[in-house]
Gaussian input, Z-matrix of N, CA and C with variables (Angstrom, degrees):
# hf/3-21g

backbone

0 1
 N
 C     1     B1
 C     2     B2     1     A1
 N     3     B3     2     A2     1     D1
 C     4     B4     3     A3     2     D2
 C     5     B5     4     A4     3     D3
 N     6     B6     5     A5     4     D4
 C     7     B7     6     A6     5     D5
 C     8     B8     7     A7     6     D6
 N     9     B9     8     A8     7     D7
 C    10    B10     9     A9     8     D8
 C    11    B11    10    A10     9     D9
 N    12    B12    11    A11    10    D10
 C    13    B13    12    A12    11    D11
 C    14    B14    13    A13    12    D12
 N    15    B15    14    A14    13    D13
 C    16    B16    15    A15    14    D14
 C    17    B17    16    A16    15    D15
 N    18    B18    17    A17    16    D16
 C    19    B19    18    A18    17    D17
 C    20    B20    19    A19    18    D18
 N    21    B21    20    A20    19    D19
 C    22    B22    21    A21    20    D20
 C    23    B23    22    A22    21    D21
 N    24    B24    23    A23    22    D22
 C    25    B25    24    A24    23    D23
 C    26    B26    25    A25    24    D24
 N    27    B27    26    A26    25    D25
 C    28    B28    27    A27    26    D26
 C    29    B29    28    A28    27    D27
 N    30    B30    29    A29    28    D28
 C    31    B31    30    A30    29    D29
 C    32    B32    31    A31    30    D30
 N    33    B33    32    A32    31    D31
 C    34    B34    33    A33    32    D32
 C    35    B35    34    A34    33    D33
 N    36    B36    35    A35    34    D34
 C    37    B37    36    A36    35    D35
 C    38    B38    37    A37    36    D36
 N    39    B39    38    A38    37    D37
 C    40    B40    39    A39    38    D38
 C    41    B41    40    A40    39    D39
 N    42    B42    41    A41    40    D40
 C    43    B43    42    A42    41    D41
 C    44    B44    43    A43    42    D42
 N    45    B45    44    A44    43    D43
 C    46    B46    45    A45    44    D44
 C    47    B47    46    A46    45    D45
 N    48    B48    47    A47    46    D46
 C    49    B49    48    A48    47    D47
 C    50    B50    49    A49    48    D48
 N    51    B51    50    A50    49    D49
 C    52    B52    51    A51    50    D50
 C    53    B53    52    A52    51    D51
 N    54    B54    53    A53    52    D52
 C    55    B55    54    A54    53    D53
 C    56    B56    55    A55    54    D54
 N    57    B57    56    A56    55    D55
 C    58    B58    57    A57    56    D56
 C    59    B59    58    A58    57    D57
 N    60    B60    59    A59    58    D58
 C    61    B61    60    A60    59    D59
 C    62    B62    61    A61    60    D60
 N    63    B63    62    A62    61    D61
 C    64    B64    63    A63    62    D62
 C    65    B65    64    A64    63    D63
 N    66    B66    65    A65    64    D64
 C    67    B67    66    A66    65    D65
 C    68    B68    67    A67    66    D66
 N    69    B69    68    A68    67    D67
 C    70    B70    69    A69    68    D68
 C    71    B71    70    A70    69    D69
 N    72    B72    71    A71    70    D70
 C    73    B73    72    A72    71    D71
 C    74    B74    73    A73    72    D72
 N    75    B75    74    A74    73    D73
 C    76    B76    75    A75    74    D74
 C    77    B77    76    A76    75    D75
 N    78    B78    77    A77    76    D76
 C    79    B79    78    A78    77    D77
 C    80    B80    79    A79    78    D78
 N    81    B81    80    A80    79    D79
 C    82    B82    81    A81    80    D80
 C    83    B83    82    A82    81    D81
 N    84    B84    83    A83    82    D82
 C    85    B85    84    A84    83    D83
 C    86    B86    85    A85    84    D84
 N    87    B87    86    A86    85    D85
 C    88    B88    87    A87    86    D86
 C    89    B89    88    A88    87    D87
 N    90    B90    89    A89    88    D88
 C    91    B91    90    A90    89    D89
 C    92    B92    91    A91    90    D90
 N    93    B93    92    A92    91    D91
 C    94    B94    93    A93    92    D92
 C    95    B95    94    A94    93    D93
 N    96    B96    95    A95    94    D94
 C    97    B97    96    A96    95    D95
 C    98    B98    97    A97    96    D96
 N    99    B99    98    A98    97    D97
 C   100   B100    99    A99    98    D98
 C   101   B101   100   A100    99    D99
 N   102   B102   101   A101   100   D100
 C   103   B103   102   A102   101   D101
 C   104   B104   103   A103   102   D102
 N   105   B105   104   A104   103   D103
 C   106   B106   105   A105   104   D104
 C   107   B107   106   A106   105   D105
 N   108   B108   107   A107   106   D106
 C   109   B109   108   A108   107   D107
 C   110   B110   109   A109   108   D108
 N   111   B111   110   A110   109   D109
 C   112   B112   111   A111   110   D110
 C   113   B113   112   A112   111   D111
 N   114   B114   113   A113   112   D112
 C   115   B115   114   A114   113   D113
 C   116   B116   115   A115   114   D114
 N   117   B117   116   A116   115   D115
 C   118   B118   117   A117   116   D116
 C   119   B119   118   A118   117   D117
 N   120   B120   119   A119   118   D118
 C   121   B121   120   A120   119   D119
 C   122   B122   121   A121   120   D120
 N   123   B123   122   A122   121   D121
 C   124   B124   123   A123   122   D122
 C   125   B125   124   A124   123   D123
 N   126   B126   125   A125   124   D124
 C   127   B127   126   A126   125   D125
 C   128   B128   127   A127   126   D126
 N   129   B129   128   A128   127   D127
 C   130   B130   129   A129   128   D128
 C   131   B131   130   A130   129   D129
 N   132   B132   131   A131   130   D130
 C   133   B133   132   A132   131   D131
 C   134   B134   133   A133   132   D132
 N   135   B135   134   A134   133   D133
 C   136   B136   135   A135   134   D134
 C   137   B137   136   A136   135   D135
 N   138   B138   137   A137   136   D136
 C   139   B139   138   A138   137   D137
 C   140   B140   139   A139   138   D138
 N   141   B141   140   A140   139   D139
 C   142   B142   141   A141   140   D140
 C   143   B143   142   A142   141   D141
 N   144   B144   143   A143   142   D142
 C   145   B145   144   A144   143   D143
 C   146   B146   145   A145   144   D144
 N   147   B147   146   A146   145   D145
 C   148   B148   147   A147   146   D146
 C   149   B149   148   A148   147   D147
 N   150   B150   149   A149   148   D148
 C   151   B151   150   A150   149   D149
 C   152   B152   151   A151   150   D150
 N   153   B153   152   A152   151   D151
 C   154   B154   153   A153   152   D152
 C   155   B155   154   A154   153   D153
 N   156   B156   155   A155   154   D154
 C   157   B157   156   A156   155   D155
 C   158   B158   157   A157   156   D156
 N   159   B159   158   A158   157   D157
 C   160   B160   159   A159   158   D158
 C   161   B161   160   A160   159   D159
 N   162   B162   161   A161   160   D160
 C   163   B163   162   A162   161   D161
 C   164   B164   163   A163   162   D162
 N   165   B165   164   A164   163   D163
 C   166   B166   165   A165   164   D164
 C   167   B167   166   A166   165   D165
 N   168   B168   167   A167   166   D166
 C   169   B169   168   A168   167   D167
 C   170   B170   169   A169   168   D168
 N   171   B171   170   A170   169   D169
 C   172   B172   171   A171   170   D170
 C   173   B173   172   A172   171   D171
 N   174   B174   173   A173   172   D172
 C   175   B175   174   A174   173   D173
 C   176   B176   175   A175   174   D174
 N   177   B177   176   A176   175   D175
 C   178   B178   177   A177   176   D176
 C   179   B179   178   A178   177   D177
 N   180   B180   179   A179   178   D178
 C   181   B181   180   A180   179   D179
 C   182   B182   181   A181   180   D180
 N   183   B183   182   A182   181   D181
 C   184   B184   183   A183   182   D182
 C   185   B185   184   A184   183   D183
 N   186   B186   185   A185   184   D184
 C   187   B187   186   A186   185   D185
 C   188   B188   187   A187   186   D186
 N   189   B189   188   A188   187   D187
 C   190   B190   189   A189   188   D188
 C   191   B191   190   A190   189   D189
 N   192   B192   191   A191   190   D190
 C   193   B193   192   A192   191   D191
 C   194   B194   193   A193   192   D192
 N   195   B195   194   A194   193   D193
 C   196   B196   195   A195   194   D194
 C   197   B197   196   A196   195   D195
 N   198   B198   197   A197   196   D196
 C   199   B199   198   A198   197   D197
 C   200   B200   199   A199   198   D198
 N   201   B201   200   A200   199   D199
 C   202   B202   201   A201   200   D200
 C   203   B203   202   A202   201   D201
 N   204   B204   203   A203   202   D202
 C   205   B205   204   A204   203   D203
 C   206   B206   205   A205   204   D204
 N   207   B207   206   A206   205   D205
 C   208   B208   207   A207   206   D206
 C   209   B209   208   A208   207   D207
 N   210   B210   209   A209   208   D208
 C   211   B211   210   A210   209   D209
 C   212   B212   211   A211   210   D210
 N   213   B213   212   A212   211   D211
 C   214   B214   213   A213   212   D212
 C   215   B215   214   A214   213   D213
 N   216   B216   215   A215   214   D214
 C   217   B217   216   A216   215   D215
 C   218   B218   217   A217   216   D216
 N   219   B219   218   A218   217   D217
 C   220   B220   219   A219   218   D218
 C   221   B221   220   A220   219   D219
 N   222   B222   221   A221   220   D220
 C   223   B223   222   A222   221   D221
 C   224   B224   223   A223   222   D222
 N   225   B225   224   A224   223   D223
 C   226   B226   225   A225   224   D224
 C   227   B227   226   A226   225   D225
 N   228   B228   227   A227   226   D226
 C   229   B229   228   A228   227   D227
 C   230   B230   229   A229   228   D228
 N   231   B231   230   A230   229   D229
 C   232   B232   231   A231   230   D230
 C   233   B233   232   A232   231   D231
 N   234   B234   233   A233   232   D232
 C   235   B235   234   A234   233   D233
 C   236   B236   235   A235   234   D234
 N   237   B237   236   A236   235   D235
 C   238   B238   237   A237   236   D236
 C   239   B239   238   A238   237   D237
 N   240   B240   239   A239   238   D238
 C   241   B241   240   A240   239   D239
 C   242   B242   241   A241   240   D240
 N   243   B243   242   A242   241   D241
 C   244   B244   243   A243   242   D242
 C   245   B245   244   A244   243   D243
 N   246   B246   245   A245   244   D244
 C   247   B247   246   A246   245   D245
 C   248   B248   247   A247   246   D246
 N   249   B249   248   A248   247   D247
 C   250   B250   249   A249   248   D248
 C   251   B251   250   A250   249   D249

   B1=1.4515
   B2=1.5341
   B3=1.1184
   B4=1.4266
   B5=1.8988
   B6=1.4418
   B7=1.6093
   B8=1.5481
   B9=1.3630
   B10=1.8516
   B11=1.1007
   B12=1.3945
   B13=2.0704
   B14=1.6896
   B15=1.3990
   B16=1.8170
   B17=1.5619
   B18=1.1100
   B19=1.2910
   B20=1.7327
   B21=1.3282
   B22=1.8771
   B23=2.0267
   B24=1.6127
   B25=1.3529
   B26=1.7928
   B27=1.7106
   B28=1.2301
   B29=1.5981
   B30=1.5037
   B31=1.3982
   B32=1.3281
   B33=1.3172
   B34=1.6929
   B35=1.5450
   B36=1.4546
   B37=1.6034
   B38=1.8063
   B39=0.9928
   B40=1.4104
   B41=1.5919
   B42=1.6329
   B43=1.5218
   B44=1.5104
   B45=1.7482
   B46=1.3977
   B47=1.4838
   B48=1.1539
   B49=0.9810
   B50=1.8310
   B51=1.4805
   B52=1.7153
   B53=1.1765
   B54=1.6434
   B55=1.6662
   B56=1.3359
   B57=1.0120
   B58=1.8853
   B59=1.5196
   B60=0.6991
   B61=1.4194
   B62=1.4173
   B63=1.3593
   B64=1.2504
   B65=1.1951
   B66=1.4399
   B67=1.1187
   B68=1.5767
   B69=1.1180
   B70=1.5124
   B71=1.7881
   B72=1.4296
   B73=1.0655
   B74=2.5327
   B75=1.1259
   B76=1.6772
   B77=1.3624
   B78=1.5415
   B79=1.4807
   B80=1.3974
   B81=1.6589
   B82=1.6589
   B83=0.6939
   B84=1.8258
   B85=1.4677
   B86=1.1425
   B87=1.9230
   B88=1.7309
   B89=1.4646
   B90=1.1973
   B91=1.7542
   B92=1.3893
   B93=1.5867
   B94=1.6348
   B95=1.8514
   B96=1.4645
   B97=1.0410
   B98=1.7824
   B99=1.3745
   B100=1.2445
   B101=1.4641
   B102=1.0434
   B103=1.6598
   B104=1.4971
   B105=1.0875
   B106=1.9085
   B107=1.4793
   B108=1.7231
   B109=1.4763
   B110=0.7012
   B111=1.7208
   B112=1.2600
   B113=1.4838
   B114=1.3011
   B115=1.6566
   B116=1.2908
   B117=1.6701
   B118=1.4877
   B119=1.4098
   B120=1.5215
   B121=1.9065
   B122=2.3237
   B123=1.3277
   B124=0.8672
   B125=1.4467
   B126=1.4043
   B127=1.4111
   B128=1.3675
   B129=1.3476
   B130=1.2776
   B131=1.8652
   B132=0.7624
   B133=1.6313
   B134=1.5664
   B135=1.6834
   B136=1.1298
   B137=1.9122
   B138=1.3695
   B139=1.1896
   B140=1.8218
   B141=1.4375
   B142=1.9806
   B143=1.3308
   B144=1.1202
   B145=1.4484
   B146=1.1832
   B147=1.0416
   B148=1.2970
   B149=1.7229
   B150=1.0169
   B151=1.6316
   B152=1.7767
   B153=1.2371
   B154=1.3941
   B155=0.9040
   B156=1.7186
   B157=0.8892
   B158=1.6367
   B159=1.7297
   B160=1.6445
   B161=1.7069
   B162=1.2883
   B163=1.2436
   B164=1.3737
   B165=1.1397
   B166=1.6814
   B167=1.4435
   B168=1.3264
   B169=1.4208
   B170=1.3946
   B171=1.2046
   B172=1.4748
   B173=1.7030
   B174=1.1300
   B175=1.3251
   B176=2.0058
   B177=1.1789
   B178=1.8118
   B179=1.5368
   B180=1.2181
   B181=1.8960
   B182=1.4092
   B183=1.4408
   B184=1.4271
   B185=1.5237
   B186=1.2642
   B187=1.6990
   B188=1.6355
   B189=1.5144
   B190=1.4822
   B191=1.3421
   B192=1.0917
   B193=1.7633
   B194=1.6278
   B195=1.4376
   B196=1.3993
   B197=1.2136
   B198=1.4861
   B199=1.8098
   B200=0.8078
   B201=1.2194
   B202=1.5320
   B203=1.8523
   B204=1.2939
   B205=1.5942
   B206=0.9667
   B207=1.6094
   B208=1.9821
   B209=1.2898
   B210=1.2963
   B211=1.5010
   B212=0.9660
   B213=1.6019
   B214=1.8234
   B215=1.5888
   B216=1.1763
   B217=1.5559
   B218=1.2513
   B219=1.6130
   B220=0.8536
   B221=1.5565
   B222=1.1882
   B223=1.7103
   B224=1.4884
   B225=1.5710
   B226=0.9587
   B227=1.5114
   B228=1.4535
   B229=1.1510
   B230=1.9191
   B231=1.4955
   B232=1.7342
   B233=1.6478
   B234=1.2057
   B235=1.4822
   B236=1.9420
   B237=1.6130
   B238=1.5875
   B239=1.8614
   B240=1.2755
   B241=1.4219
   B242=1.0183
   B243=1.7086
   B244=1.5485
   B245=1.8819
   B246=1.6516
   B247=1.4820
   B248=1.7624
   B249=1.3957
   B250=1.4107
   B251=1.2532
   A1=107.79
   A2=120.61
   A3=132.74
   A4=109.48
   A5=103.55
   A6=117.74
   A7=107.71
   A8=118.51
   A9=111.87
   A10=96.37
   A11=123.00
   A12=104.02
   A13=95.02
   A14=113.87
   A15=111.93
   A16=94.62
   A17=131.80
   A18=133.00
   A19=121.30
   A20=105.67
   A21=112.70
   A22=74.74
   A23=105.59
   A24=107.08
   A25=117.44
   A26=98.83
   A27=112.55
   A28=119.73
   A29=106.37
   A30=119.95
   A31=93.12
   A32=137.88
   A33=129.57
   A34=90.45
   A35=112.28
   A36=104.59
   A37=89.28
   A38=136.24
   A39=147.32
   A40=96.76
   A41=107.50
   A42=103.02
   A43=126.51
   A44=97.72
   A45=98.68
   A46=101.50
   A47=145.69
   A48=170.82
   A49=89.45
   A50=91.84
   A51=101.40
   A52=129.35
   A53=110.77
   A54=120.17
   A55=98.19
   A56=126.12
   A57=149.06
   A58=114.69
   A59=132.91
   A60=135.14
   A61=109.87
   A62=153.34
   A63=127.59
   A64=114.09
   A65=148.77
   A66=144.19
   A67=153.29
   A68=139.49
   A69=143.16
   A70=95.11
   A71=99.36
   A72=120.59
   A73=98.67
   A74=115.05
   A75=102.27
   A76=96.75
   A77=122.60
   A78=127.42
   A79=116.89
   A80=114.98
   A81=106.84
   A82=128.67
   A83=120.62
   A84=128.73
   A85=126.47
   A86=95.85
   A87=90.56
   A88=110.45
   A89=119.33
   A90=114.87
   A91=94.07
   A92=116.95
   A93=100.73
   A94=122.33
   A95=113.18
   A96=114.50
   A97=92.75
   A98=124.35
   A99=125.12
   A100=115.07
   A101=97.31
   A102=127.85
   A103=97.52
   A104=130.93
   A105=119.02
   A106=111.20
   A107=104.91
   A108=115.49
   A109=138.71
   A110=113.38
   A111=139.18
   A112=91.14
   A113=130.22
   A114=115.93
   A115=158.49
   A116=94.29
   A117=109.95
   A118=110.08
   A119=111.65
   A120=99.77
   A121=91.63
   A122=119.59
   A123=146.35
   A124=92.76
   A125=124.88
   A126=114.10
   A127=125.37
   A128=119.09
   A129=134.50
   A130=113.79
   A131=103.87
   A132=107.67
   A133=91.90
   A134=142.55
   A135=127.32
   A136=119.42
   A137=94.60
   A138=102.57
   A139=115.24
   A140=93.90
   A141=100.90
   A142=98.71
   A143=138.46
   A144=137.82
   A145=114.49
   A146=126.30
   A147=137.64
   A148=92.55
   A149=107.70
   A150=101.35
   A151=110.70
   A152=105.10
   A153=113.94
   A154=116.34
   A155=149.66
   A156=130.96
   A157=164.20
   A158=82.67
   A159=91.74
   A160=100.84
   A161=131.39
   A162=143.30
   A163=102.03
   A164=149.51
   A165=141.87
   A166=109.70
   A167=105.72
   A168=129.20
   A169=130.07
   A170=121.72
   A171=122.03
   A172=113.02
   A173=115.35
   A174=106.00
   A175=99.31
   A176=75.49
   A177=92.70
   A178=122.09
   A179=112.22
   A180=108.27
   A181=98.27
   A182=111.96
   A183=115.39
   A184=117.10
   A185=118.58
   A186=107.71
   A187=82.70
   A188=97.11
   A189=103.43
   A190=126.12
   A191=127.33
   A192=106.57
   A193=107.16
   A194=113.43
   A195=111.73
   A196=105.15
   A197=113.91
   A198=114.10
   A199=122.95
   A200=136.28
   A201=133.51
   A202=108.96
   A203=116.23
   A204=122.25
   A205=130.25
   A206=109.88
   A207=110.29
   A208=102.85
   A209=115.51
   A210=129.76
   A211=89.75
   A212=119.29
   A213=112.89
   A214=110.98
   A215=103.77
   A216=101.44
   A217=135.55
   A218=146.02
   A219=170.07
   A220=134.59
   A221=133.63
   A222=142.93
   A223=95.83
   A224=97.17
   A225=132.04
   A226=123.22
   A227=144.50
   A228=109.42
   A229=96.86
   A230=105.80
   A231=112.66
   A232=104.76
   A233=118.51
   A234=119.56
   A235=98.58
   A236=85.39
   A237=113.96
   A238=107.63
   A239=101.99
   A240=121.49
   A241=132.88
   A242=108.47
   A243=96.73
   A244=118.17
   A245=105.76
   A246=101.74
   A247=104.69
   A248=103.34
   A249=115.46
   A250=104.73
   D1=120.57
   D2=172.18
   D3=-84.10
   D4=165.64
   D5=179.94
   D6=-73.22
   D7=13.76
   D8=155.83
   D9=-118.23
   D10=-3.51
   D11=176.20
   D12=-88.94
   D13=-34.66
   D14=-173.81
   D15=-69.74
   D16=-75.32
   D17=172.07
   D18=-8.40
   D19=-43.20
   D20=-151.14
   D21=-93.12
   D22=-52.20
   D23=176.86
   D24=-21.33
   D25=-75.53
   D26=-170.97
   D27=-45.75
   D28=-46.12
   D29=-164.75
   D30=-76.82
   D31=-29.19
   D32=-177.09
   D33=-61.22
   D34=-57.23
   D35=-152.70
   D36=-65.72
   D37=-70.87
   D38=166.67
   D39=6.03
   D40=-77.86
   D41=-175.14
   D42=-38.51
   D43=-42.52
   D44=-162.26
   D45=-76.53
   D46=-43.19
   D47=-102.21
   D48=-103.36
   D49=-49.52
   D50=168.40
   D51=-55.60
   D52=-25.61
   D53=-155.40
   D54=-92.86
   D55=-178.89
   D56=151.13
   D57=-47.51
   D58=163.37
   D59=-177.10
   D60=-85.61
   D61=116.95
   D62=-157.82
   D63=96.01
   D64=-26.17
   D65=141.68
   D66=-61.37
   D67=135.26
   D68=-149.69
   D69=-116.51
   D70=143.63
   D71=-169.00
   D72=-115.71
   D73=129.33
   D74=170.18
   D75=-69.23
   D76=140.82
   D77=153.16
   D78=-32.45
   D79=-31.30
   D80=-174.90
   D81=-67.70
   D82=-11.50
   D83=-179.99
   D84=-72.49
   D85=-39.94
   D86=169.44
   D87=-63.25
   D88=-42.67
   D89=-154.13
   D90=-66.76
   D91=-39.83
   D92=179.78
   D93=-59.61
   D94=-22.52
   D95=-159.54
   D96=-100.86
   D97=29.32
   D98=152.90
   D99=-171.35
   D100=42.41
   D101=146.19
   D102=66.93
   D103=10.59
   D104=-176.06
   D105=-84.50
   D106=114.55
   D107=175.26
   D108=-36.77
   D109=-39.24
   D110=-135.33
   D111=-122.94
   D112=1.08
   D113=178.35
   D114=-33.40
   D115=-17.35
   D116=171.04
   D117=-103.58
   D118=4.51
   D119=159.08
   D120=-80.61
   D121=-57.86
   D122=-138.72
   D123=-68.61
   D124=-29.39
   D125=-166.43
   D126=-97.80
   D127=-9.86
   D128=150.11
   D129=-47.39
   D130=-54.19
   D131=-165.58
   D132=-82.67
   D133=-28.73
   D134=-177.36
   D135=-88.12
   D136=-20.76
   D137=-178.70
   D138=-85.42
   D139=-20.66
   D140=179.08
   D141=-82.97
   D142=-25.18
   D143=161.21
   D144=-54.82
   D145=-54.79
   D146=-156.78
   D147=-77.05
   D148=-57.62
   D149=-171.53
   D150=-83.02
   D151=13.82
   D152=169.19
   D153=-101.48
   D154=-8.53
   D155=89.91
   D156=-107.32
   D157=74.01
   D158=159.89
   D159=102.45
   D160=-31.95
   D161=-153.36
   D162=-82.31
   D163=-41.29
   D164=152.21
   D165=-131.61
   D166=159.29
   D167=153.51
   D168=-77.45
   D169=140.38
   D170=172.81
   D171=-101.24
   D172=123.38
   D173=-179.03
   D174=-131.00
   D175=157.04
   D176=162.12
   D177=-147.48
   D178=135.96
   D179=-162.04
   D180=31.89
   D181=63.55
   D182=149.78
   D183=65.02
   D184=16.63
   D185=-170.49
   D186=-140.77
   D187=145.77
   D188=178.99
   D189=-51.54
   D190=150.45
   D191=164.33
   D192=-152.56
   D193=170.01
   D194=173.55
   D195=-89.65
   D196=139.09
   D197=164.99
   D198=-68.21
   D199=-18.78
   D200=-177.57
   D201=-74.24
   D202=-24.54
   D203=170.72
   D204=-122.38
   D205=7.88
   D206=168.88
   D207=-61.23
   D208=-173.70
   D209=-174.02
   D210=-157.86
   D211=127.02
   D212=171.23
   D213=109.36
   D214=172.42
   D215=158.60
   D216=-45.93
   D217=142.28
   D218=137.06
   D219=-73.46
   D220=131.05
   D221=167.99
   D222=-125.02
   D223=143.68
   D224=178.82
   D225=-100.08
   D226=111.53
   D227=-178.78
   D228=-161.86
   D229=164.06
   D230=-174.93
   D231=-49.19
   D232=151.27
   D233=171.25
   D234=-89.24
   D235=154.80
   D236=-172.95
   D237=-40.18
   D238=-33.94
   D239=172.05
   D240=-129.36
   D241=150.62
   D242=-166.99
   D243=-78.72
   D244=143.13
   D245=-170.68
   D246=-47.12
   D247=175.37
   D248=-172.12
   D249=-107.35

């Protein structure tokens, strides 16, 4: 992991951290809110981390999913409980 995968990391948790409990954030927000072009190679690999351990969910139309095999859009958001 390089200092734009920790970076895109931080600012995901950062965003949510802002929101309501229960709320989803688009991946584009982080990448916009630290400028990486290239975010949709980059956000796959930051977001399966992240929910690997425990730290968000990936959902699409509202039902969980893995990032590594959605197709389509993605939201990002805290799981129902806090990680362990």
């Amino acid at each position: 992991m390089d200092e734009v995968d920790a970076v895109l990391e931080r600012t995901i948790e950062g965003l949510l951290d802002q929101r309501r409990p229960g709320t989803s954030i688009c991946p584009s927000e982080a990448a916009r809110a630290v400028g990486a072009d290239d975010w949709r190679a980059l956000m796959p690999a930051a977001a399966g981390r992240l929910a690997a351990r425990g730290a968000v969910v990936v959902t699409q139309g509202g039902q969980v999913v893995d990032v590594g095999t959605a197709r389509g859009p993605v939201r990002l958001r805290r799981p129902d409980r806090p990680p362990s």
